[in-house]
C-alpha positions in Angstrom: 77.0 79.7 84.8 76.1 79.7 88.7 74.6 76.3 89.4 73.5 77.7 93.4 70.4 79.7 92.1 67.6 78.8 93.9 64.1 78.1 92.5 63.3 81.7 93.5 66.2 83.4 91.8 68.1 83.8 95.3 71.8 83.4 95.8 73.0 83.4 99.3 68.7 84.0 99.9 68.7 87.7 98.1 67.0 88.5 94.9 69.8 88.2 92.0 69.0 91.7 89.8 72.0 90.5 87.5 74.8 87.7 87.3 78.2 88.1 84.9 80.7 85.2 83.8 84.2 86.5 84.9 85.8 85.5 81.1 88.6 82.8 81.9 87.4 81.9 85.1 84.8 79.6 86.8 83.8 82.3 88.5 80.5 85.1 88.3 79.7 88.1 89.9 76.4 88.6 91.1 74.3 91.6 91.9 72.1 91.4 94.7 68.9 93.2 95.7 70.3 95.7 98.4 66.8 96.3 99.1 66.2 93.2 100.7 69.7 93.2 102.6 68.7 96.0 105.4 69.3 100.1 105.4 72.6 100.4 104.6 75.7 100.4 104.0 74.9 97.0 101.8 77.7 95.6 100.5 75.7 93.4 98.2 78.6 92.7 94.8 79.5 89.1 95.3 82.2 86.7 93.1 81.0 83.4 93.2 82.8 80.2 91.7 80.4 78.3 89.8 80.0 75.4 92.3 78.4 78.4 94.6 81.5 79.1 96.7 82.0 82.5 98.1 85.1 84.0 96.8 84.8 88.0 97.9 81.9 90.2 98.8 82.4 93.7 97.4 83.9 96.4 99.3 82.1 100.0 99.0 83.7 103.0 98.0 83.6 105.4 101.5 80.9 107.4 100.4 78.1 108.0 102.8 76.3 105.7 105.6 73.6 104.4 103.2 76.0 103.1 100.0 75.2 100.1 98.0 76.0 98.8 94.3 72.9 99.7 92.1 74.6 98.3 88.4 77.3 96.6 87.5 79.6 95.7 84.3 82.6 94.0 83.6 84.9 94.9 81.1 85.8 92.5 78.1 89.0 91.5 80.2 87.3 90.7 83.2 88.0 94.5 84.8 84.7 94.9 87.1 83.1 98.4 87.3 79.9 99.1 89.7 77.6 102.1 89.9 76.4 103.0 93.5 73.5 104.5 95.2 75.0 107.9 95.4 76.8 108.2 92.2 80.2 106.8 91.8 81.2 104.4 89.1 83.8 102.3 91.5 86.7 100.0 89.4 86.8 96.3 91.6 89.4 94.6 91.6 88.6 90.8 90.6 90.2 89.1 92.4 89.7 90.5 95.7 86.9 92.5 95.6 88.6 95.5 96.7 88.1 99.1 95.8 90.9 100.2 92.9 89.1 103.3 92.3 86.3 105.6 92.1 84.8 108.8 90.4 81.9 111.1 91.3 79.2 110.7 88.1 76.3 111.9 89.1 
């Protein structure tokens, strides 16, 4: 697990809302507050190796001018899936943190 926490619950000095072990790796993926990261588009899905190293921040699906990640998930093989602000579940690739995909859910 991600040793960089502060006392505060920050990473990278945002609110963490949720933090995931990639399985296999030394690696998380870390869910920041977008509220405290500005109006918007936040792009606030981060992989982190466990000595606090940034390895990608998230891109966002091209979906409107105030987008952020809301929820994430990641599947048992390390796939990770993110829900955003206005309604798409987005597949990440995990080792880039680029878009692979996304569908309308709301």
């Amino acid at each position: 697990m991600l040793k960089e926490i502060s006392n505060d619950g920050k990473v990278l000095g945002v609110t963490v809302l949720d933090i995931q072990d990639l399985p296999g790796e030394e690696s998380v993926v870390v869910l920041l507050n977008y509220m405290e990261m500005g109006n918007g588009p936040v792009r606030n899905l981060v992989k982190l190796r466990h000595c606090g190293e940034t390895v990608w921040v998230a891109d966002l699906p091209d979906t409107g001018p105030r987008e952020c990640y809301v929820s994430m998930d990641l599947s048992g093989a390390g796939q990770v899936f993110a829900n955003t602000w206005n309604g798409y579940r987005v597949a990440i690739d995990s080792e880039t943190g680029r878009v692979l995909g996304s569908k309308f859910t709301k």
